[in-house]
C-alpha positions in Angstrom: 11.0 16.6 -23.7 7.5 16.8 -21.9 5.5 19.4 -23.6 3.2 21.7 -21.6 0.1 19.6 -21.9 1.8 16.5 -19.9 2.5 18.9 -16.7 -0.7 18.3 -13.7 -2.5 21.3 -13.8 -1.9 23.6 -11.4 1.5 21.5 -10.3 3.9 23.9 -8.1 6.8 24.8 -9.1 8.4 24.3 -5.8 7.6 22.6 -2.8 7.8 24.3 0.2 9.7 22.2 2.9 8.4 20.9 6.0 8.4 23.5 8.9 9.2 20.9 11.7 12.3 19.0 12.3 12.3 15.6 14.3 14.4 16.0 17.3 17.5 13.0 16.9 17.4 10.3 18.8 13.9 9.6 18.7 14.1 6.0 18.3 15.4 3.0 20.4 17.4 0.0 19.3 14.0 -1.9 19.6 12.9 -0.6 16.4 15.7 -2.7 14.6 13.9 -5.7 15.9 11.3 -8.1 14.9 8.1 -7.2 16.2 5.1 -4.4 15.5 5.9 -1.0 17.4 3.0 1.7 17.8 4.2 5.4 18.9 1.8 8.5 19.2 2.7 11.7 18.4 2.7 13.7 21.9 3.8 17.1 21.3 5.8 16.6 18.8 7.6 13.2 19.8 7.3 10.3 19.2 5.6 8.1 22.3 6.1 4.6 22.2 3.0 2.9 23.5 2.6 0.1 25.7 1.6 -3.2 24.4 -1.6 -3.4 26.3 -2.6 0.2 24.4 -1.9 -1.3 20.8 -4.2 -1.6 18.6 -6.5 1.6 19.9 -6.0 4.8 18.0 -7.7 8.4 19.6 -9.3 10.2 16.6 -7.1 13.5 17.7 -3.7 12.4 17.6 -1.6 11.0 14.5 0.4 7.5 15.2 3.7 5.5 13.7 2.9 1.5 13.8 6.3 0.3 12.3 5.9 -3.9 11.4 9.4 -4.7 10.9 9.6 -8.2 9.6 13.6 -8.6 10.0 15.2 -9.8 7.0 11.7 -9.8 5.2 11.7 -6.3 5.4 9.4 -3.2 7.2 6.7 -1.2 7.0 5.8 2.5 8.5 2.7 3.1 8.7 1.5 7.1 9.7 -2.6 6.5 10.9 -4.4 10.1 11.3 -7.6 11.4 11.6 -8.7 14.6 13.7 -5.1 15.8 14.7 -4.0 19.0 14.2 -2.0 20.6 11.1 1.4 20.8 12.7 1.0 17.3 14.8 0.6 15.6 11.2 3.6 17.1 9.8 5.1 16.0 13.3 4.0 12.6 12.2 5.3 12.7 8.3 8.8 14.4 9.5 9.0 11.3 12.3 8.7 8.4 9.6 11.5 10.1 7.4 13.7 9.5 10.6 12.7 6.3 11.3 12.9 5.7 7.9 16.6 7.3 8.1 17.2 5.2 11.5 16.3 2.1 9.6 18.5 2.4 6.5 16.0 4.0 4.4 14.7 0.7 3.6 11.1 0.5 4.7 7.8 0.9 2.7 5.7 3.8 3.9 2.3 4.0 4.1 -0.6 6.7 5.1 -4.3 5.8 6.3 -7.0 7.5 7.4 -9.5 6.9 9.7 -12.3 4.7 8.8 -9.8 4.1 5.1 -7.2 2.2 6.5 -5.9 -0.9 3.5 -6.6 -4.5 4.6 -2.3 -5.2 5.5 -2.8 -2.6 7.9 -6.0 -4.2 9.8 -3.9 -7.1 9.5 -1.2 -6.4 11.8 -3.7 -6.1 14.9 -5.1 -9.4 15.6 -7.7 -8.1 18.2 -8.9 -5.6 16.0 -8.7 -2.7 16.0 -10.7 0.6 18.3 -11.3 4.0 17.8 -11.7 6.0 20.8 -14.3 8.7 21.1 -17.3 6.8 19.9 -15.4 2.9 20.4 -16.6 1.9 16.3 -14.6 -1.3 16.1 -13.0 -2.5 12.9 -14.5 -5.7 11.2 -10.9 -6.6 10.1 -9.5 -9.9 11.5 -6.1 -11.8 11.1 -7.1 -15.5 11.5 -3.3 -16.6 11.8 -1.5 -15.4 15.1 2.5 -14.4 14.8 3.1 -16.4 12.1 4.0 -15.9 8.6 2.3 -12.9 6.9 -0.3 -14.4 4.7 -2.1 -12.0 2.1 -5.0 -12.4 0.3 -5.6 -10.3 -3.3 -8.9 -10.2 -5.5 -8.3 -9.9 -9.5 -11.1 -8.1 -10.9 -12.0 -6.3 -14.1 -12.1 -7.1 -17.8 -9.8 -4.6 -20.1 -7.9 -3.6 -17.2 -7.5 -6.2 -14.7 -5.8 -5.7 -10.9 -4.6 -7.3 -8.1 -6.2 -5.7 -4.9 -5.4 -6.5 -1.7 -8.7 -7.3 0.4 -9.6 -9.1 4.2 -8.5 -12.2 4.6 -11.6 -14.1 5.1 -14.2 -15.8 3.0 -16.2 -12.5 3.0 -13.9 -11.4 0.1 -14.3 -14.0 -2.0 -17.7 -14.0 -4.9 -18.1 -16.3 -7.7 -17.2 -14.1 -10.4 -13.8 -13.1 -10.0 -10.1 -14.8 -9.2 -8.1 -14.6 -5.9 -4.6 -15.6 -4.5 -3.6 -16.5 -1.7 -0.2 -15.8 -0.7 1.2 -18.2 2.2 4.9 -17.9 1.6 6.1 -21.1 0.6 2.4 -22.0 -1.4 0.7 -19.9 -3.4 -3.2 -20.5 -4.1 -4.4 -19.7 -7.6 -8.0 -19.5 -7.4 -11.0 -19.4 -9.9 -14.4 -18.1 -9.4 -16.8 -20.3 -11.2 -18.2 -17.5 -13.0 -14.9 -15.4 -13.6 -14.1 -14.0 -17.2 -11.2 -15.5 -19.5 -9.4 -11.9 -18.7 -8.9 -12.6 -15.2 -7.9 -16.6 -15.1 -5.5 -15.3 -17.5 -4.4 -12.5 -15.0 -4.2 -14.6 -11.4 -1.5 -16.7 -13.1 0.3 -13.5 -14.1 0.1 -12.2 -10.8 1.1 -15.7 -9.1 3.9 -15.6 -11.1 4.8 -12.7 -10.2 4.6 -13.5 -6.7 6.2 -16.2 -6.8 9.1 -15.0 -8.8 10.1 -11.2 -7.1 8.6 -11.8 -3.3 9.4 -15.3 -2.9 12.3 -15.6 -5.2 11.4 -18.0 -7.1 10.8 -21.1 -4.8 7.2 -20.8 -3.5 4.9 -23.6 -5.2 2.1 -22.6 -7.1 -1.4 -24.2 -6.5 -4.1 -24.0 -9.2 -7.9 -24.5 -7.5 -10.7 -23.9 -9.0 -14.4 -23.1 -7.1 -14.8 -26.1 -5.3 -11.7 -27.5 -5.4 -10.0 -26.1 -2.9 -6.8 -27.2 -1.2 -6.1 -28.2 2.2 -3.4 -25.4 2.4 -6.5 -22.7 1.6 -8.9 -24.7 4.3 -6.5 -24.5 7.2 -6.5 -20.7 7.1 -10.0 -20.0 5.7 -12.1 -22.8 7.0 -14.8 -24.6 4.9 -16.2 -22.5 2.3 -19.5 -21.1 2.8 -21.8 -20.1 -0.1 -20.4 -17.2 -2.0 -22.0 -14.3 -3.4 -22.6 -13.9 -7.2 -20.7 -11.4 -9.8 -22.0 -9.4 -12.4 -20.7 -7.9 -15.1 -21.7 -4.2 -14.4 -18.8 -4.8 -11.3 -16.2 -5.6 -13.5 -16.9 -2.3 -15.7 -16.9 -0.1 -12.3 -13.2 -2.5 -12.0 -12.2 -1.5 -15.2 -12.4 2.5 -14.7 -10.8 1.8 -11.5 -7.9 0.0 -12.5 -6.7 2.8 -15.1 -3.4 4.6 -13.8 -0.9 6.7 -15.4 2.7 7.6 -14.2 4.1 10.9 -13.1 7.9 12.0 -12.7 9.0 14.3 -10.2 12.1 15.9 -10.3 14.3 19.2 -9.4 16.3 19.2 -11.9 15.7 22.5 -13.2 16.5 24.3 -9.7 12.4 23.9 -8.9 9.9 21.0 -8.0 7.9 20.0 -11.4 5.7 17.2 -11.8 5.2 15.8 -16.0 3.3 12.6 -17.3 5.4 10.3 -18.5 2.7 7.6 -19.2 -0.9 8.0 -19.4 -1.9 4.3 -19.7 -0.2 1.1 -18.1 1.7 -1.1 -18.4 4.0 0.8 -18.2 7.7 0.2 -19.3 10.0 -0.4 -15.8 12.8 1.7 -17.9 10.5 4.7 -17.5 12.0 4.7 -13.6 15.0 6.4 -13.8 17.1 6.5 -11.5 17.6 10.3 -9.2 14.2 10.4 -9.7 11.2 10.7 -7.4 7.6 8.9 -9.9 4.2 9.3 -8.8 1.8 6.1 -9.9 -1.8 7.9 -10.0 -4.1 4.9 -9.1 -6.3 7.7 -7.2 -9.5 6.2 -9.0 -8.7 3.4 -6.8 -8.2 5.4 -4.0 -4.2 4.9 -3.9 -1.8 7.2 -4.7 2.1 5.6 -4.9 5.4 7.7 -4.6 8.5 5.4 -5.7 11.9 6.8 -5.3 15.6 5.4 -6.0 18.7 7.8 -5.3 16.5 10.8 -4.4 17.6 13.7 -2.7 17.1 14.6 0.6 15.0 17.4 -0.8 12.8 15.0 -2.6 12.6 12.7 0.0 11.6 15.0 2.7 8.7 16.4 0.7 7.5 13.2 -0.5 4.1 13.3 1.3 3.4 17.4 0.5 3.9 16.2 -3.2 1.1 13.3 -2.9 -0.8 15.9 -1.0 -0.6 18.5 -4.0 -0.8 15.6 -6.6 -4.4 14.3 -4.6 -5.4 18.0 -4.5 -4.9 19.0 -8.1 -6.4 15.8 -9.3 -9.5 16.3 -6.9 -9.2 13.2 -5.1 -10.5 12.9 -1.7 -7.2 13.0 0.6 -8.9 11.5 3.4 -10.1 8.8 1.8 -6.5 8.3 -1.1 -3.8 6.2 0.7 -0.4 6.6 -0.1 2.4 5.0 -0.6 6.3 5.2 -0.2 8.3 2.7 -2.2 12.2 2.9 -2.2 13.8 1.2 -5.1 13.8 -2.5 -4.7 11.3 -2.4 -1.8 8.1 -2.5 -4.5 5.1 -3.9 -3.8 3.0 -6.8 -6.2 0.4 -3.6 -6.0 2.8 -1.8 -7.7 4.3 -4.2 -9.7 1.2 -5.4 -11.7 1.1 -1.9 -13.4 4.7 -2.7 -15.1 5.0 -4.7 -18.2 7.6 -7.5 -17.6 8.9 -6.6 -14.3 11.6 -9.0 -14.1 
């Protein structure tokens, strides 16, 4: 039994529900296909936008850019930045019925302006615009409709993480370890000035790859600094000179990288939110099923809700629960993405915080 001392302070003891309803019917059969959709929220709607128009966002409104890989799986993605109150819940209340529409199978994810996670950037390859004021994203994909190809730094010393980061040489530094994901090869990569603590991470993390995304039959490439394969040259180009590491970035890594794990539940007849975990790894047995868990990487500037057999309730609240969580911790909202993981659907983000996962 949690004692009183695990409980977030301040934590609710119900959650009020969302005012707004999505209207059915707000989604075509193109959604079920292969292919990025953008809609913007138009008084309350959902407006699918025209091709030409993807890929620019107006600072007043909220969007939906669903990337549904088929089989592969999808992604919802809610962007907002100036809109009003209501037109974000609009927003929120919209991607539970996509998410409905679409089997309740898709990974949800919130940005905000100017905070947006590199997967996101990734899915416009020619950048990305914001209107009033035109600042232009430096994010680049350098493959076209291909294969998703992802790029993650390791970085830290006692506690050491997989982050997502650009795909480009810009990420990269001597002092730390990368991977490069490309679906059926996976680059293992080694900063000549990297610590023992993180070679010994990027194989973890490979491995892990290689074993829950790919099922088990993606090869593995070791490389060290300097060594890098033809695979790695095709999509970066040549290496240019990289930038040094010290070891003052991997302490700022370290604090960074700590998370603990929250349940949330309404069992008892009300919403309550209790620690289970105040260190990772964590246990995967500490999911249990019926439950709705809150991963607190907020240091980091992430915030992750997983669910499996939740109730509609707790479903349908899941963002005004990250929004209380970020609130009460004192984490910027703006600036703490979150995201929506349905059982099965986890990410290697996610993952890396579990102890034997498989």
């Amino acid at each position: 039994m949690e004692s009183e001392s695990d409980r977030v302070p301040g934590a609710p003891e119900e959650a009020v529900m969302l005012p707004f309803q999505a209207e059915p019917g707000q989604f075509g059969p193109e959604a079920k296909e292969p292919g990025l959709l953008v809609w913007r929220v138009e008084k309350m709607k959902a407006v699918l936008l025209e091709p030409s128009a993807v890929g620019a966002f107006y600072n007043g409104d909220s969007y939906l850019v669903l990337d549904n890989r088929g089989e592969l799986g999808a992604d919802i993605h809610m962007w907002i930045e100036k809109s009003s109150g209501d037109e974000q819940m609009a927003c929120a209340m919209l991607a539970i019925q996509l998410d409905h529409f679409l089997g309740g199978e898709p990974v949800q994810h919130r940005h905000a302006q100017g905070f947006e996670a590199p997967e996101f950037m990734a899915l416009f390859p020619r950048g990305v615009s914001y209107k009033e004021g035109g600042v232009e994203s430096g994010f680049r994909r350098s493959q076209g409709s291909g294969p998703v190809h992802r790029l993650y730094q390791i970085k830290g010393k006692r506690n050491i993480r997989a982050k997502e980061v650009e795909l480009s040489w810009s990420s990269f530094n001597k002092g730390d370890c990368f991977i490069l994901d490309l679906g059926e090869t996976i680059v293992s990569w080694i900063g000549s000035q990297a610590n023992i603590f993180e070679k010994q991470k990027v194989r973890e993390i490979a491995s892990l790859i290689r074993d829950t995304d790919r099922h088990g039959k993606a090869r593995i490439v070791d490389a060290n600094e300097g060594e890098e394969p033809e695979e790695m040259l095709k999509v970066l180009g040549q290496m240019p000179e990289l930038a040094e590491s010290t070891p003052e970035e991997d302490s700022i890594a370290d604090t960074s990288n700590s998370a603990s794990l929250y349940k949330v539940s309404d069992a008892t007849g009300s919403m309550t939110t209790t620690k289970v975990s105040a260190k990772s790894p964590f246990g995967k047995e500490l999911l249990v099923r019926d439950d709705c868990f809150i991963l607190d990487n907020g240091a980091n500037g992430k915030i992750f809700m997983w669910k499996n057999g939740a109730n509609a309730e707790e479903k349908q609240v899941a963002l005004q629960i990250a929004d209380n969580f970020i609130d009460q911790m004192k984490y910027p909202r703006m600036k703490t993405q979150v995201e929506i993981l349905p059982q099965g659907k986890e990410t290697i983000i996610f993952k890396q915080f579990f102890k034997n996962w498989n």
